[in-house]
C-alpha positions as CSV (number, residue, x, y, z in Angstrom):
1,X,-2.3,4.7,-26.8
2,X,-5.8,4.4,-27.6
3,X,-8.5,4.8,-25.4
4,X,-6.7,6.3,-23.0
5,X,-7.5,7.6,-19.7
6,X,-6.0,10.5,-18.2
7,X,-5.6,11.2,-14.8
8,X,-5.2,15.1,-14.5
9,X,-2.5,15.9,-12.2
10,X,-4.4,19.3,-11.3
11,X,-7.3,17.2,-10.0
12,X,-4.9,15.5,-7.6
13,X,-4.0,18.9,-6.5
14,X,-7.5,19.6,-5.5
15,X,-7.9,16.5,-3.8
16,X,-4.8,16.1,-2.2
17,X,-3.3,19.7,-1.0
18,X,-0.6,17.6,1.1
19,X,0.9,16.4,-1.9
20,X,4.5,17.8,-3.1
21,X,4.4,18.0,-7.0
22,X,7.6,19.2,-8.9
23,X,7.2,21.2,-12.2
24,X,8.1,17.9,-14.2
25,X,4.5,16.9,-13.5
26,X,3.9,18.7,-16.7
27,X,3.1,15.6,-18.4
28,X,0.1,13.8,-17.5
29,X,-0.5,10.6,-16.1
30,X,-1.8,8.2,-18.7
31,X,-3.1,4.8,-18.2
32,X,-5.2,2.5,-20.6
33,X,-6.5,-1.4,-20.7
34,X,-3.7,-4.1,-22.8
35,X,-6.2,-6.0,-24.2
36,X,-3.2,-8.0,-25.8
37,X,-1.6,-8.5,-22.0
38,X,-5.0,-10.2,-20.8
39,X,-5.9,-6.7,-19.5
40,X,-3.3,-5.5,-17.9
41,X,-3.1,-1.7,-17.0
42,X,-0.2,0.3,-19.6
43,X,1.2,3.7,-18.1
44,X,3.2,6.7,-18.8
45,X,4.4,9.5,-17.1
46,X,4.1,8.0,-13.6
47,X,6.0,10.8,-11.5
48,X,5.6,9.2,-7.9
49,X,5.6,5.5,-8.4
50,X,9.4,5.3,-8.5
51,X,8.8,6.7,-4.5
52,X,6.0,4.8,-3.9
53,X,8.4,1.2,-4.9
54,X,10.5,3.0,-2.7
55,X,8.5,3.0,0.3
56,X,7.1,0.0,0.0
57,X,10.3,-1.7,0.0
58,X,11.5,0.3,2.7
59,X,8.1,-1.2,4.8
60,X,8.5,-4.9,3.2
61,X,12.2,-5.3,4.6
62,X,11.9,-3.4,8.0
63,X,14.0,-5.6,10.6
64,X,11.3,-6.1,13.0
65,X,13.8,-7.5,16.0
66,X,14.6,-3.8,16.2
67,X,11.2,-3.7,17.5
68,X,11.2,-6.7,19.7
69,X,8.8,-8.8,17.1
70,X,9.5,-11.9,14.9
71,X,7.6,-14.1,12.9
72,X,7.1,-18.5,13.8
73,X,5.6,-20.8,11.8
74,X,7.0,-23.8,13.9
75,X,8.0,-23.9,17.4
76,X,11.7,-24.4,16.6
77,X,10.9,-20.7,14.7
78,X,9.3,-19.6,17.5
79,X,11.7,-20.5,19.7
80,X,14.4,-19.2,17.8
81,X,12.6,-15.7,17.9
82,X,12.3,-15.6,21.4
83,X,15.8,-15.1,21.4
84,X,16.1,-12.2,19.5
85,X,14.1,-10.0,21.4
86,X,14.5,-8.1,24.5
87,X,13.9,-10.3,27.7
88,X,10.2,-10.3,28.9
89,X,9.7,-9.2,32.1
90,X,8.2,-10.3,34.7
91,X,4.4,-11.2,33.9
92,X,4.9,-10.0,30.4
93,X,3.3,-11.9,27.4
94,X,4.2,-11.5,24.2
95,X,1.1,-10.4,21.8
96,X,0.1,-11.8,18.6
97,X,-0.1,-9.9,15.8
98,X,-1.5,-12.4,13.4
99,X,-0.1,-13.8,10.0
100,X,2.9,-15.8,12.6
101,X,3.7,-12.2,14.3
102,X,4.6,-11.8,17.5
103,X,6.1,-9.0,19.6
104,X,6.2,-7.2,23.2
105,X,3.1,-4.9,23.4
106,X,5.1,-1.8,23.0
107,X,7.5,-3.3,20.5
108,X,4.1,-3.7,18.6
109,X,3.2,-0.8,19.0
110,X,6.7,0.9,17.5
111,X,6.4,-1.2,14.6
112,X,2.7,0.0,13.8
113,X,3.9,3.4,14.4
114,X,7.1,3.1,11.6
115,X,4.0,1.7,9.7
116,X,2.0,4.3,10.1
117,X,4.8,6.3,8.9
118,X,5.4,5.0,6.0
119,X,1.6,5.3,4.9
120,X,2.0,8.7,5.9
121,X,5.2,9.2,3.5
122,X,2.9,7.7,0.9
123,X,0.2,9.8,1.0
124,X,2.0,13.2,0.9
125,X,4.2,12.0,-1.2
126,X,2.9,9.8,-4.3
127,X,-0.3,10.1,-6.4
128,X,-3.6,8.0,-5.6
129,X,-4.4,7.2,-9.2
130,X,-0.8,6.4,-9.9
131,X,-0.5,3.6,-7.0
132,X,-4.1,2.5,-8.1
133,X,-2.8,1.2,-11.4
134,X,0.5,-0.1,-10.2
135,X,-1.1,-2.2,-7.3
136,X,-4.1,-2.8,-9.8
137,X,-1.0,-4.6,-12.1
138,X,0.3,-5.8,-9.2
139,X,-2.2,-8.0,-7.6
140,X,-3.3,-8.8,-10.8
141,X,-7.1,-7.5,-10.7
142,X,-7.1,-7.7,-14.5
143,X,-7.8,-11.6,-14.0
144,X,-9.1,-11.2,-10.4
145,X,-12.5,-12.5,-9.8
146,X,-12.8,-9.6,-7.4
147,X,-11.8,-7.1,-10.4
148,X,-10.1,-3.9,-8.4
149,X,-10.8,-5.0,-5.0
150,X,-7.3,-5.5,-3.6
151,X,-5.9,-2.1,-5.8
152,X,-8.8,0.0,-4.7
153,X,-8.5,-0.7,-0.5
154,X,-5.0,0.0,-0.9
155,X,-6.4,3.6,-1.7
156,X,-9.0,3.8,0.1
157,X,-6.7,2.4,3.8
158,X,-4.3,4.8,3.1
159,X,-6.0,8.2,1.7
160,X,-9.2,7.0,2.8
161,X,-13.1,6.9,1.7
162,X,-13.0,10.5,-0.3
163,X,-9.9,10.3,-2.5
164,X,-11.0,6.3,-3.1
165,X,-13.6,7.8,-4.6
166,X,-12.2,10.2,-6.9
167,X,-10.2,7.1,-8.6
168,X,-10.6,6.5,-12.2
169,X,-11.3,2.3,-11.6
170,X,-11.4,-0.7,-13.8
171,X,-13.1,-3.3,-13.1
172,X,-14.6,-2.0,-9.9
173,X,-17.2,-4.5,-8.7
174,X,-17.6,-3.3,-5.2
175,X,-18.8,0.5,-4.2
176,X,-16.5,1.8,-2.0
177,X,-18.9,1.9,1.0
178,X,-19.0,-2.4,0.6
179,X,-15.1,-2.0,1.0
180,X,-14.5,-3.0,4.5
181,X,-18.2,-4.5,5.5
């Protein structure tokens, strides 16, 4: 790999003393531009993005009837949903949770909190830079008028402002304090 870019897995130490690092974190993270692939980010030696998939399917397929919430688009949907939550009681309305959710409030609340878990799992467990460059691939900020927009608030919601900014970034065309303004 040419012009490659290294993400030093003792610098991620330093920034993130939570994280659990195995002694087959020898090899360091590499990462470069594919100027062939319309700019797409090439790895190697990824050690916690096999986790981090992990996790994020573990989120993306969470059955949210276990926590009294569903998702309508119509009112045949919604309607249908109703039914496969716990009764309301008496009074009770449900809350929206935008995006076609819907819940009881502290079904909501449950299902923010296995959420909440799951972004803590993923920030004591997996490496910043490496989920930078796999959602950088992933939303496709190589071709993004935005360039590392998406990639980068995925960092900086989850570890926050600091270890945003300790990311190696391509195509970063917003500072991180313009993140969330």
């Amino acid at each position: 790999m040419r012009n490659i870019t290294i993400a030093r897995q003792t610098a991620a130490k330093q920034a993130l003393p939570g994280l659990k690092h195995s002694n087959n974190m020898a090899q360091e993270f590499e990462f470069e531009e594919n100027q062939n692939n319309y700019g797409v980010l090439d790895y190697r030696n990824a050690h916690t993005l096999k986790r981090y998939r992990e996790l994020c399917d573990e989120r993306s397929k969470v059955d949210v009837k276990k926590y009294d919430c569903f998702f309508a688009f119509s009112d045949r949907q919604f309607a249908e949903g109703m039914k496969t939550i716990r009764p309301l009681r008496e009074g009770e309305k449900l809350v929206s949770i935008g995006a076609g959710g819907y819940g009881t409030k502290d079904g909501v609340k449950r299902l923010y909190e296995f959420y909440d878990s799951i972004d803590d799992k993923i920030r004591s467990e997996c490496n910043p830079q490496e989920v930078y460059v796999y959602e950088y691939n992933n939303h496709e900020c190589c071709i993004d008028w935005d360039g590392d927009l998406n990639a980068i608030r995925i960092i900086a919601s989850v570890w926050g402002d600091d270890v945003a900014r300790t990311i190696h970034r391509k195509n970063g065309f917003y500072p991180i304090d313009r993140l969330f303004t």
